[in-house]
Legacy VTK file of the C-alpha trace (Angstrom):
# vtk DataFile Version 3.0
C-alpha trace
ASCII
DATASET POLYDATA
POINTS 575 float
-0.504 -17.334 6.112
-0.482 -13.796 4.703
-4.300 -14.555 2.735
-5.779 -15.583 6.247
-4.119 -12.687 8.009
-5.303 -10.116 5.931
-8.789 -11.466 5.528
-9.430 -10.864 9.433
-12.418 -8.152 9.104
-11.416 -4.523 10.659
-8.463 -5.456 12.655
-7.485 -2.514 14.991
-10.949 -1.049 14.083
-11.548 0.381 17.788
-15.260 1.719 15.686
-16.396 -1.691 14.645
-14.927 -3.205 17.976
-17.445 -0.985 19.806
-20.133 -1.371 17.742
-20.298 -4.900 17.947
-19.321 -4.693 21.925
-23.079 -2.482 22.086
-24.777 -4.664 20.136
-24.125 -7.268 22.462
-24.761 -5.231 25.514
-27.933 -4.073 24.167
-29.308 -7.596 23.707
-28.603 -8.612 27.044
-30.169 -5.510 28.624
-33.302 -5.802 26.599
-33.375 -9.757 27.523
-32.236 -9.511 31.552
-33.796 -6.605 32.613
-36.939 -6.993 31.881
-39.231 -5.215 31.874
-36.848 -2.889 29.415
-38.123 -1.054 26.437
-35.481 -1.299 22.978
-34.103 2.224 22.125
-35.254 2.322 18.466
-32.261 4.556 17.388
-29.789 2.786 18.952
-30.601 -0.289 17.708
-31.204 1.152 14.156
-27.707 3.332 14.271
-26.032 -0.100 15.318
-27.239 -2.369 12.848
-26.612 0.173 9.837
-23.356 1.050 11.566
-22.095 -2.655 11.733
-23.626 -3.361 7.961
-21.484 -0.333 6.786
-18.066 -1.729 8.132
-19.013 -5.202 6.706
-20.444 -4.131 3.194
-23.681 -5.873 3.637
-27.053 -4.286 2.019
-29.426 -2.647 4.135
-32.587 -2.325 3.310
-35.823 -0.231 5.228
-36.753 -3.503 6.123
-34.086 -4.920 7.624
-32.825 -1.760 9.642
-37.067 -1.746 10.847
-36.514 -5.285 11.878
-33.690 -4.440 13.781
-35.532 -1.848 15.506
-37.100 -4.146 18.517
-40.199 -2.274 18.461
-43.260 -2.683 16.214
-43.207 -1.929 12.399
-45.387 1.288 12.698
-42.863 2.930 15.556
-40.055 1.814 13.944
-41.042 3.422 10.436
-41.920 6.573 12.162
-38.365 6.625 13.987
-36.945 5.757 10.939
-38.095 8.725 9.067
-37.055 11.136 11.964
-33.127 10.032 11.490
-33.479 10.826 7.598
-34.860 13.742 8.473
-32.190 15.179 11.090
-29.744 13.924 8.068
-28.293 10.699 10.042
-29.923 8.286 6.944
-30.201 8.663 3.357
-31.200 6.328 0.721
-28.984 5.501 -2.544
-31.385 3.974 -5.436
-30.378 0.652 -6.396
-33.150 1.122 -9.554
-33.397 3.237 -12.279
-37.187 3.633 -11.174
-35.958 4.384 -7.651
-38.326 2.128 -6.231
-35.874 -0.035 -4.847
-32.965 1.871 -2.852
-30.509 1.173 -0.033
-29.954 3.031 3.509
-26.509 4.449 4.251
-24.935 6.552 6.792
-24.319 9.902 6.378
-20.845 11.608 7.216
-22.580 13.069 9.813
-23.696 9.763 11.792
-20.581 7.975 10.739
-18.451 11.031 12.630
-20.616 10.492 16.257
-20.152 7.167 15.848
-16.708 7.617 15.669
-15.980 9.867 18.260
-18.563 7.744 20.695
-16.278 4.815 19.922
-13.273 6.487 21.506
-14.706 7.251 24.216
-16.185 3.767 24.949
-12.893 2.612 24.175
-11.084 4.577 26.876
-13.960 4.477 29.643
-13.677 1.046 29.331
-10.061 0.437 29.611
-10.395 2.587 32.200
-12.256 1.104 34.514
-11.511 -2.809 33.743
-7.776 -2.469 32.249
-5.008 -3.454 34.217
-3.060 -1.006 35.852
-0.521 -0.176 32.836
-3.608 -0.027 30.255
-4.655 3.045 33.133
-2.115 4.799 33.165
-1.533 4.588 29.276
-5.043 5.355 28.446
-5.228 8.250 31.024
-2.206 10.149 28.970
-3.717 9.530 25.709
-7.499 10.673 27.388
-6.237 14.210 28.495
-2.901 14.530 25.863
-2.481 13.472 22.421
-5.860 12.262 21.325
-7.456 15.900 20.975
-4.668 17.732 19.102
-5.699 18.501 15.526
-2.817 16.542 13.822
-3.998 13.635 15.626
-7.652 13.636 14.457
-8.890 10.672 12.982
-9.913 9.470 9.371
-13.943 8.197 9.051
-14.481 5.243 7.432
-15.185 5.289 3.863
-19.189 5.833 3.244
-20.868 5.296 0.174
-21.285 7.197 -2.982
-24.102 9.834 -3.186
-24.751 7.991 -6.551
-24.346 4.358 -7.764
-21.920 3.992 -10.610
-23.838 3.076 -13.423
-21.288 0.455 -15.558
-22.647 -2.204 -17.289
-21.240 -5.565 -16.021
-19.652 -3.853 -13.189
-16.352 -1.774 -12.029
-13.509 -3.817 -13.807
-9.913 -3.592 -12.255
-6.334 -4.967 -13.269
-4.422 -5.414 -10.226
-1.048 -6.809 -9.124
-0.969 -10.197 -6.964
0.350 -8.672 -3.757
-0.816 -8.636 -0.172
-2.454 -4.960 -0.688
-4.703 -5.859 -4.149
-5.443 -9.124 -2.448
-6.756 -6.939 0.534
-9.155 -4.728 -1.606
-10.115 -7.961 -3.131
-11.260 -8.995 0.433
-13.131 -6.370 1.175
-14.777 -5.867 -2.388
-18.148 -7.235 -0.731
-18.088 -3.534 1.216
-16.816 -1.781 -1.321
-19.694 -2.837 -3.768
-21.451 -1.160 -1.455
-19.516 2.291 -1.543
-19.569 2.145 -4.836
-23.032 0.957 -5.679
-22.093 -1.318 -8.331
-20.643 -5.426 -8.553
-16.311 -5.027 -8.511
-14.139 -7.939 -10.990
-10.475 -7.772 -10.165
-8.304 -9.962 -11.556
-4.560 -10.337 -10.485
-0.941 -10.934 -12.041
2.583 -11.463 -11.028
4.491 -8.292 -12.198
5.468 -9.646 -15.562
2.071 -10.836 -16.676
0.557 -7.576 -15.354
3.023 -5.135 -17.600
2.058 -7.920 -20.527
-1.559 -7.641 -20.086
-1.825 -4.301 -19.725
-0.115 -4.086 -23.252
-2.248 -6.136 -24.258
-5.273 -4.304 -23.764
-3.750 -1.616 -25.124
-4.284 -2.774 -28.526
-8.004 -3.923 -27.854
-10.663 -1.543 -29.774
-12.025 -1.162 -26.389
-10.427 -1.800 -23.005
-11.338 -4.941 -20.750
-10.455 -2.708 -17.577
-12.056 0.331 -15.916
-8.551 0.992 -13.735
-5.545 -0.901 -14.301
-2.598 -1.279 -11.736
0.742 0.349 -12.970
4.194 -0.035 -11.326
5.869 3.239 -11.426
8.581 2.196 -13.804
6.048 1.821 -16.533
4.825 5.054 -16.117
7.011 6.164 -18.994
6.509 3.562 -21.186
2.414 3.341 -20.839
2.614 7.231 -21.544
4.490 6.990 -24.612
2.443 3.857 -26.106
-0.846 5.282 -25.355
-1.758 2.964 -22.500
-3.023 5.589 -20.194
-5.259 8.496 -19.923
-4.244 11.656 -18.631
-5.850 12.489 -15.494
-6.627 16.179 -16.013
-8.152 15.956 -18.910
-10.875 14.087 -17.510
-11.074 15.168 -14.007
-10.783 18.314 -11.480
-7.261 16.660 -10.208
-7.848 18.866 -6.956
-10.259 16.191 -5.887
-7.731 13.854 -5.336
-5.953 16.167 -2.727
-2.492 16.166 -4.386
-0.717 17.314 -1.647
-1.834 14.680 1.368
0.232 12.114 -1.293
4.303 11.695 -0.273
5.828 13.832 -2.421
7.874 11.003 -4.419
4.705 8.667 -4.715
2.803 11.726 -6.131
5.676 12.679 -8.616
6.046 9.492 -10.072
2.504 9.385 -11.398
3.165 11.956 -13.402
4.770 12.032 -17.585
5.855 15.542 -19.030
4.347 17.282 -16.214
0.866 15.644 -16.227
-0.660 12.589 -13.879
-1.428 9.580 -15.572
-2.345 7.369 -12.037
-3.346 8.113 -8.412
-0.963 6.293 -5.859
-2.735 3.508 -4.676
0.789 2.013 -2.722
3.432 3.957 -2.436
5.825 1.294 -0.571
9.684 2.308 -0.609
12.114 -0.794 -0.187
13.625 -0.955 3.174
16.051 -2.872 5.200
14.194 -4.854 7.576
16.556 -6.315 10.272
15.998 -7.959 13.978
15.961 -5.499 16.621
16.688 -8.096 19.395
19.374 -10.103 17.649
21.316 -6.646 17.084
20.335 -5.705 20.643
21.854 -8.894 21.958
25.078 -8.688 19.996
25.472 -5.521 20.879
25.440 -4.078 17.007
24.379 -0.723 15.868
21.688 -1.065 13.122
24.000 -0.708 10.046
23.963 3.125 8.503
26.593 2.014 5.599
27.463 -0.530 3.201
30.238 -1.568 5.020
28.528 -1.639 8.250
25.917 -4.302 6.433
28.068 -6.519 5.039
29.989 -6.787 8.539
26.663 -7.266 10.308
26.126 -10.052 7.732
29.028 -11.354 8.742
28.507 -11.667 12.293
25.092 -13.351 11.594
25.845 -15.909 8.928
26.574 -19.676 10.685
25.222 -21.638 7.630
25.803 -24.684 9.947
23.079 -23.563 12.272
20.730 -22.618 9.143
21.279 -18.839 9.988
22.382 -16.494 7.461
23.478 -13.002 7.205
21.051 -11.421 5.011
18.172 -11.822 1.818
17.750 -9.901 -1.264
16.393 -10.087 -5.054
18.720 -12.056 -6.700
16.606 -14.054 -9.239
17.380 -14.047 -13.041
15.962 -11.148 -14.709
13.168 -8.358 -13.235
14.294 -9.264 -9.783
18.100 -8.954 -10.122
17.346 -5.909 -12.685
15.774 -3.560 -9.648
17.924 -4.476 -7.084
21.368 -3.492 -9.629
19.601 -0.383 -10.366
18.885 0.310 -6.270
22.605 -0.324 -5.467
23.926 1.678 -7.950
22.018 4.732 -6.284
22.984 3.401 -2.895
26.871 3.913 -4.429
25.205 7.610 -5.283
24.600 7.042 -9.358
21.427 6.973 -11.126
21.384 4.183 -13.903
21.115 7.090 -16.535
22.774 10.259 -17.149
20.278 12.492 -14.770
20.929 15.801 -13.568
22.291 16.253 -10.314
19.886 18.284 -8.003
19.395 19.068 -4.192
18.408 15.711 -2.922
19.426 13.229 -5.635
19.229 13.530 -8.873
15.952 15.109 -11.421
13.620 12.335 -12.652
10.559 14.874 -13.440
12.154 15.387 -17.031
12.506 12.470 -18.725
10.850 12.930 -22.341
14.572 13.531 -23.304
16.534 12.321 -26.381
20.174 12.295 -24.755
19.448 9.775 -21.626
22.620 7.368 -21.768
22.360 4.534 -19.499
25.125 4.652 -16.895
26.131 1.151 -15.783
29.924 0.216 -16.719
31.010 3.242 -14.098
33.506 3.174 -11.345
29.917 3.478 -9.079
28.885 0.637 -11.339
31.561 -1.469 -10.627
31.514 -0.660 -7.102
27.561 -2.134 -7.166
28.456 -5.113 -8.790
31.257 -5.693 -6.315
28.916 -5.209 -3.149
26.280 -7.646 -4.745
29.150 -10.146 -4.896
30.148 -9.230 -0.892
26.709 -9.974 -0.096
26.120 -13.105 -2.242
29.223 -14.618 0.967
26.297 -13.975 3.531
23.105 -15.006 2.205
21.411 -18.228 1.892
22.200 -21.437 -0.125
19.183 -20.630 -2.444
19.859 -16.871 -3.285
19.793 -16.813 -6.892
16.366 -18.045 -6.904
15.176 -15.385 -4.507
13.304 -12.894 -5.608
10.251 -9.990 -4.148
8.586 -13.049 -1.892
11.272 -15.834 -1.061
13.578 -12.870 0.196
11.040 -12.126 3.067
9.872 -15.374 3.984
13.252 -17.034 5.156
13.323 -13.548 7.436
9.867 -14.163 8.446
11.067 -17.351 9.452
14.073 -16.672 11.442
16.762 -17.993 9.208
18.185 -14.723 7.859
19.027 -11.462 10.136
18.434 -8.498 7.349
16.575 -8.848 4.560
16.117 -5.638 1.628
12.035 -5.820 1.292
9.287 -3.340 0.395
6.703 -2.107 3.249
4.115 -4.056 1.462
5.514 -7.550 2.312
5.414 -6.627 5.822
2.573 -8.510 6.484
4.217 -11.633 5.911
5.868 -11.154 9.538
3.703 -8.482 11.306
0.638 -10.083 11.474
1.862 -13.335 12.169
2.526 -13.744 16.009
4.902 -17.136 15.577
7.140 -15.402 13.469
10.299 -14.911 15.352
10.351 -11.216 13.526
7.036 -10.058 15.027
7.488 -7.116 16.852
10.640 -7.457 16.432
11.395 -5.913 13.432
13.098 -2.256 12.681
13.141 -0.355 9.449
15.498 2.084 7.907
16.824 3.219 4.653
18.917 1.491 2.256
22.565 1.313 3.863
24.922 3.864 1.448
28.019 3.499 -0.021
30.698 6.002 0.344
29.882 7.912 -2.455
26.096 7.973 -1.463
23.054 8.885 1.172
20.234 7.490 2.941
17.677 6.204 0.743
14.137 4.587 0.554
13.725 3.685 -3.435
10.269 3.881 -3.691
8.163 1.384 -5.729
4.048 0.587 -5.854
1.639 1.235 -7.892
-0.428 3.704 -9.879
-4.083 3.154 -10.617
-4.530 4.902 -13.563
-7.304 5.055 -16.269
-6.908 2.898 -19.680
-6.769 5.691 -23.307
-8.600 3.089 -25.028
-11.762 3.235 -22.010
-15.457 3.857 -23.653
-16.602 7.329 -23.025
-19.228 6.522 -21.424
-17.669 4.690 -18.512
-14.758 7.261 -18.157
-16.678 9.783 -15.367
-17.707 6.413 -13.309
-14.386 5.302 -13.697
-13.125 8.723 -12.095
-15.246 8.037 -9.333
-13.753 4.726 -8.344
-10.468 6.028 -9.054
-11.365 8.692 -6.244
-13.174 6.405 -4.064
-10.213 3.957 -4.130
-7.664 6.098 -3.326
-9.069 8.202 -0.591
-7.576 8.718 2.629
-10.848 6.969 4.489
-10.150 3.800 1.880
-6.555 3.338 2.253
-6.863 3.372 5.987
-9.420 0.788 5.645
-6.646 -1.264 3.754
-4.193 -0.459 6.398
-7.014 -1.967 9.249
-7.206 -5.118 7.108
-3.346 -5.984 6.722
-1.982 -3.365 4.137
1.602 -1.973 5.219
1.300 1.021 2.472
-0.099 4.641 2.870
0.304 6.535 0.179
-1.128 10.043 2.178
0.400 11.792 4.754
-2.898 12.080 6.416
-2.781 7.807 6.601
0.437 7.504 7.984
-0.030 9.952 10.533
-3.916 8.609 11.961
-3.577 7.449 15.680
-5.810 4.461 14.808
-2.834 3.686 12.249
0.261 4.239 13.870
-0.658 1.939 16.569
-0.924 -1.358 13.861
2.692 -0.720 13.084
6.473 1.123 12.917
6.408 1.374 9.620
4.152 4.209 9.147
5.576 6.422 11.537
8.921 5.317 9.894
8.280 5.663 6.628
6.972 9.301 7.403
10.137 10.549 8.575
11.962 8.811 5.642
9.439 11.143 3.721
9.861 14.227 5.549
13.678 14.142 5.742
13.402 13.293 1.654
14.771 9.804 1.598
11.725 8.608 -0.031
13.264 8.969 -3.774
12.061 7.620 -7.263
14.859 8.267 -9.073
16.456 4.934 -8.503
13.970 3.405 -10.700
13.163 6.398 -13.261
10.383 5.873 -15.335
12.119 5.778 -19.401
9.963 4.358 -21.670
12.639 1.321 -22.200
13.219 0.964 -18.620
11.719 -2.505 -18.345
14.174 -3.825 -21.005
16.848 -2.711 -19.509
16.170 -4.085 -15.895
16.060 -7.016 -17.684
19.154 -6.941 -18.989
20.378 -5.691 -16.039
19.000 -8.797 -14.435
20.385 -11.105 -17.039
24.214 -10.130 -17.300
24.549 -9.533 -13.731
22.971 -13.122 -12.679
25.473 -14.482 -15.085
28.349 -12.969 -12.820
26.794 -13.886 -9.788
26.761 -17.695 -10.899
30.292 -17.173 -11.581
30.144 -17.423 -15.359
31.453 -13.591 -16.265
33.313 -11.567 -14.186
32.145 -8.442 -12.924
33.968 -5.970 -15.782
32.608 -8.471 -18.147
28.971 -8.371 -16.550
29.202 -4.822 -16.573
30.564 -3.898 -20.272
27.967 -6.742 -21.502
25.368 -4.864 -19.642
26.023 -1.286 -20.376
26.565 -2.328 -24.597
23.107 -4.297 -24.672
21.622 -1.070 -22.902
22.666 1.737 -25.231
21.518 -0.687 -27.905
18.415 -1.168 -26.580
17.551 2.793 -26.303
19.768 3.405 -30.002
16.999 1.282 -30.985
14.004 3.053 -30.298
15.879 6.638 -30.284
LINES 1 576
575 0 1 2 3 4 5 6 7 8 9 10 11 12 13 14 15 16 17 18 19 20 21 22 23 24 25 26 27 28 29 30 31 32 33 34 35 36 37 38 39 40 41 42 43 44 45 46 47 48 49 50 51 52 53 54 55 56 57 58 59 60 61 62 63 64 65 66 67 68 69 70 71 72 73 74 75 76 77 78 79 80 81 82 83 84 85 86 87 88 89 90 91 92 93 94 95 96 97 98 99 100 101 102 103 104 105 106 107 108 109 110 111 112 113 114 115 116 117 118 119 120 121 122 123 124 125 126 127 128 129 130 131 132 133 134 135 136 137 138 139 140 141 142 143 144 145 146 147 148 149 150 151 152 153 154 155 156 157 158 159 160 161 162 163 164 165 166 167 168 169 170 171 172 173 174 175 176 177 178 179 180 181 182 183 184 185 186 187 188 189 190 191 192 193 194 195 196 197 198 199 200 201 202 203 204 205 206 207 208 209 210 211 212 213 214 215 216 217 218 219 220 221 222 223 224 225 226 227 228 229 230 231 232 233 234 235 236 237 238 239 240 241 242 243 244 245 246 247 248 249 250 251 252 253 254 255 256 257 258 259 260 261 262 263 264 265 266 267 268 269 270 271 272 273 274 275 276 277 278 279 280 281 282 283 284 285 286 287 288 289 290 291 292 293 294 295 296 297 298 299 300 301 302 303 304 305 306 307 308 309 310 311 312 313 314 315 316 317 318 319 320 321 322 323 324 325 326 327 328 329 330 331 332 333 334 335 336 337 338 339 340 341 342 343 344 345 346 347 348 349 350 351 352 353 354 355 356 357 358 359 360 361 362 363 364 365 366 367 368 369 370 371 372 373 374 375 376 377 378 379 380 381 382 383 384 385 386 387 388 389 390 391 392 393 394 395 396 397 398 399 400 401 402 403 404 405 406 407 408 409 410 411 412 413 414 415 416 417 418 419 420 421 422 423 424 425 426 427 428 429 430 431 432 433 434 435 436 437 438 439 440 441 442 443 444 445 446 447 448 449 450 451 452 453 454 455 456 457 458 459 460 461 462 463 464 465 466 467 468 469 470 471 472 473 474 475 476 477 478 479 480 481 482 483 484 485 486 487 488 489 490 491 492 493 494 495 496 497 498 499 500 501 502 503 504 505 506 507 508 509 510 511 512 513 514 515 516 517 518 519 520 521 522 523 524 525 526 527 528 529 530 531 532 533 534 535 536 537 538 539 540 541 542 543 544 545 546 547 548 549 550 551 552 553 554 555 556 557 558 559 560 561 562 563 564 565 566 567 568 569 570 571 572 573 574
C-alpha cells in the first residue's frame, strides 16, 4: 500500500493541480471557440511549468511545439521570456550546444501565487456552500500574513553537477528514501545529472556504510546516517566534516528543529544535514477514546489503563503495539522508556530540559541501566507486554504500525515517518482518525518526543574532485523547497521549521502542526538515544537481555544486571 500511496505525483500540489486544470481549459478554448488565436506565453509557461513539477526535459523544441503558433513566432516569443528573465537555459554539454530550458525563481513565484488564486476563485464560485465560507476566511485572513507565506517548488541548479557515473546515494528503506527515489526522474533534472540510490534495512545500512569506510575510495556521494551513529562514524572516520568543505550558512541552520540540527553535530562540528528529523510518538484513535469517554493518556499509568480498557483478545482487539523484537528494536525502545522514567541510559549531566548530549567525546560515560529508573522501565515493558498482541516479540519499526493501521490495536509507539502507512490510506480505520502526542511519562519524568531520522552526510574517504558537487546535492536535497516536495508526495517528516509551518503543508496532515509545538515547547529531545561511539552495541545488548525477560527466561533484576555488566564491558573495551 504505502509504495503506491506515495508514488501518487504532487498530491496536495494546489500549483500542479492548476496547471494541469489550464492546460486543459486552454485546449478546449483554442478547439471550441474558434476562430481563437493560442496565447504563445501561456501555453509556453504551462508546458515548462507542468515539465518542472514532473522532472521531464525540456528542450527549445519542445516548449516551441507547445507554443500553438508557427515556429518563427514562437522562437521570437520564446526569446522575449529569456529576456524579461522568466527562461534560462542549463547546458547539458560541455560544448554548450545542447542545453535545457528551466524556470526561473521568478516565473516559478507568479505561477505560484496565480495558482492560489485560481484555487480560491474557483472554489468560490462552484464549491458548495461550506467550501465558501471556508475559502472566503482563508481569501481575506490567514493566507496573506508573512508566517503563512508559501515555499516554491524546488527549481533547478544554475549548473549541472558534473560526476562521472552520476550522484550516488546510500539511503535507508523507509517510506521517505523510497519517496525521493520516486521522484528521482525530477530531481535529475534539478540537479542536472543521472541519481543511483540504493536502500537498506537499518542494520545493513550501519554495515555498509562501514564498509565503505574501508574502501580506497567511497562507492557513495551522500550516505544516510541514523543519528545514533553519529558518534561512532565520527570517531572511525566515516564522515566528513561539513565546515570544512562548505559555507554551513547555506544550509540555513536555524530553519532546522533545534534537536534534529544538534544531533548532526560531533565535538561541536556538523557531520550531516537533517534530511528526517521524525521523533517517535504515540499514535492512538481519536474516536475510540472519544467514544469511551477516555482522556488521551498524559502518563504511564494512564497508558497502561487505556490499554486495558481496549484489549478483548477475543474480538482480535488489543490494547497497544510497540518494538519488541530481539535486538535493535527492543534496544531503542529500553533506552526510550528509561528517559520516559526521567534517566538517560548514561551518566549525562542534568540540564534545563533533560539532560546534555552536545558533549559526548568524554572518557567517564558509564552506562546507566541496572537503576531503580531502570528497573522501573523494565517493569512497564512487562505491564505492557499484558495488552499487546499475540505476536509482540516479533514486532518491530513496521509490524508495530500496521496492526494499528489495521484496526486491531488502539495505541501504538511509532515514528512520524510511518505515518503514511495509515494517512494516506482512506480504508484504514485510523485515517483521519489518528492523534499524536508525546511519549506518556513516568513519575519521575516529562513529556517527550525521542527524536530519530537521519543525517545525510558526506563520506571522509569521497574523491576530491566530487566533494563541491556533492555539497551541492547535499544542499539541494535538504532544502526547504525539496523537503516540502517530499511532504506533497507522502513524507510525514520536516526537518525545517519553515516546512512544518507552510499552509500548503499543514493541510496534508496533524502531524506537522503537532510536531511543531512538541518542538517549540522542547519535547523534541535527542538525548534518549545519545550518539556514543559504542551506542549501537549496546542497544543491542539492550535488545538481547531484555527480550530474554520478556520471553520469560530471566527475570527483570537478572535482565537488568546482565545488561548493565555486558555494557560497561563493552565501553571498558574500547576505553
Amino acid at each position: 500500500m504505502i509504495a503506491k500511496a506515495v508514488s501518487e505525483p504532487q498530491r496536495g500540489d494546489v500549483l500542479h493541480q492548476v496547471v494541469q486544470f489550464m492546460q486543459d481549459l486552454c485546449a478546449e478554448v483554442e478547439t471550441t471557440l474558434e476562430p481563437s488565436a493560442p496565447n504563445p506565453y501561456l501555453n509556453m509557461s504551462l508546458h515548462l511549468i507542468q515539465s518542472h513539477l514532473e522532472g521531464r526535459l525540456v528542450t527549445a523544441s519542445s516548449v516551441i511545439a507547445a507554443s500553438g503558433v508557427p515556429y518563427a513566432t514562437a522562437n521570437r516569443k520564446l526569446a522575449e521570456m529569456q529576456k524579461a528573465g522568466l527562461i534560462r537555459q542549463r547546458p547539458r554539454s560541455k560544448t554548450g550546444k545542447s542545453f535545457s530550458l528551466h524556470p526561473t525563481r521568478a516565473l516559478l513565484s507568479d505561477w505560484s501565487q496565480l495558482a492560489d488564486r485560481i484555487h480560491r476563485f474557483a472554489e468560490v464560485r462552484f464549491g458548495t456552500s461550506d467550501q465558501t465560507a471556508e475559502t472566503a476566511d482563508y481569501y481575506f485572513g490567514g493566507s496573506y500574513m508573512p508566517a503563512q507565506s508559501q515555499i516554491q517548488p524546488p527549481r533547478a541548479l544554475p549548473s549541472p553537477l558534473k560526476l562521472s557515473g552520476g550522484l550516488r546515494i546510500l539511503v535507508h528503506g523507509d517510506p521517505t528514501f523510497m519517496v525521493m527515489d520516486n521522484l528521482k526522474r525530477q530531481f535529475e533534472q534539478i540537479v542536472g545529472t543521472k541519481i543511483s540510490q540504493r536502500a537498506f534495512s537499518i542494520d545493513r545500512l550501519h554495515e555498509e556504510a562501514r564498509r565503505n569506510a574501508e574502501r580506497p575510495a567511497s562507492r557513495y556521494d551522500l550516505i544516510a546516517v541514523d543519528l545514533p551513529w553519529v558518534g561512532e562514524f565520527v570517531k572511525q572516520g566515516v564522515l566528513l566534516p561539513l565546515d570544512k568543505v562548505m559555507d554551513i550558512d547555506r544550509l540555513d541552520p536555524g530553519d532546522f528543529h533545534t534537536a534534529g540540527w544538534r544531533a548532526a553535530h560531533w565535538g561541536g562540528r556538523p557531520y550531516g544535514v537533517p534530511s528526517q528529523t521524525t521523533p517517535e510518538l504515540l499514535f492512538y484513535r481519536r474516536d475510540l477514546f472519544a467514544e469511551a469517554g477516555i482522556e488521551p493518556p498524559t502518563t504511564s499509568a494512564d497508558l497502561l489503563a487505556a490499554a486495558r480498557h481496549f484489549h478483548d483478545p477475543t474480538r482480535g482487539q488489543y490494547g497497544i503495539a510497540w518494538n519488541a523484537a530481539r535486538g535493535t528494536a527492543l534496544g531503542h525502545t529500553f533506552m526510550m522508556t528509561c528517559a520516559d522514567f526521567g534517566q538517560p541510559i548514561f551518566n549525562l549531566p542534568e540540564i534545563a530540559g533533560g539532560f546534555d548530549a552536545d558533549h559526548l567525546d568524554r572518557d567517564d560515560l558509564v552506562p546507566m541501566i541496572d537503576t531503580p529508573r531502570g528497573r522501573d522501565a523494565a517493569e512497564y515493558l512487562m505491564a505492557l507486554l499484558e495488552y499487546s498482541p499475540p505476536d509482540i516479540l516479533s514486532m518491530s519499526w513496521y509490524e508495530r504500525v500496521r496492526p494499528y493501521a489495521a484496526g486491531k490495536v488502539a495505541m501504538a509507539y511509532g515514528y512520524t515517518l510511518l505515518a503514511p502507512y495509515f494517512e494516506l490510506d482512506p480504508a484504514s480505520p485510523a485515517h483521519r482518525n489518528t492523534g499524536y502526542l508525546p511519549h506518556p511519562h513516568g513519575p519521575h519524568g516529562m513529556p517527550l518526543a525521542p527524536v530519530g531520522g537521519y543525517v545525510l552526510g558526506i563520506p571522509a574517504n569521497l574523491p576530491d574532485d566530487r566533494i563541491d558537487d556533492a555539497v551541492e546535492a547535499l544542499i539541494a536535497f535538504t532544502s526547504p523547497q525539496a523537503q516540502k516536495l517530499y511532504v506533497q508526495n507522502g513524507s510525514r517528516t520536516a526537518p525545517r521549521y519553515s516546512v512544518g509551518a507552510d499552509p500548503e503543508v499543514r493541510s496534508l496532515s496533524p502531524i506537522f502542526e503537532a510536531v511543531d509545538q512538541m518542538s517549540w515547547r522542547d519535547e523534541l529531545q535527542f538525548w534518549p538515544r545519545p550518539p556514543v561511539p559504542e551506542i549501537c552495541e549496546i542497544i543491542s545488548i539492550c535488545g538481547e537481555e531484555f527480550h530474554d525477560m520478556l520471553r520469560g527466561v530471566k527475570t527483570p533484576p537478572e535482565a537488568l544486571a546482565r545488561a548493565q555488566a555486558r555494557s560497561e564491558e563493552r565501553i571498558i573495551s574500547t576505553g
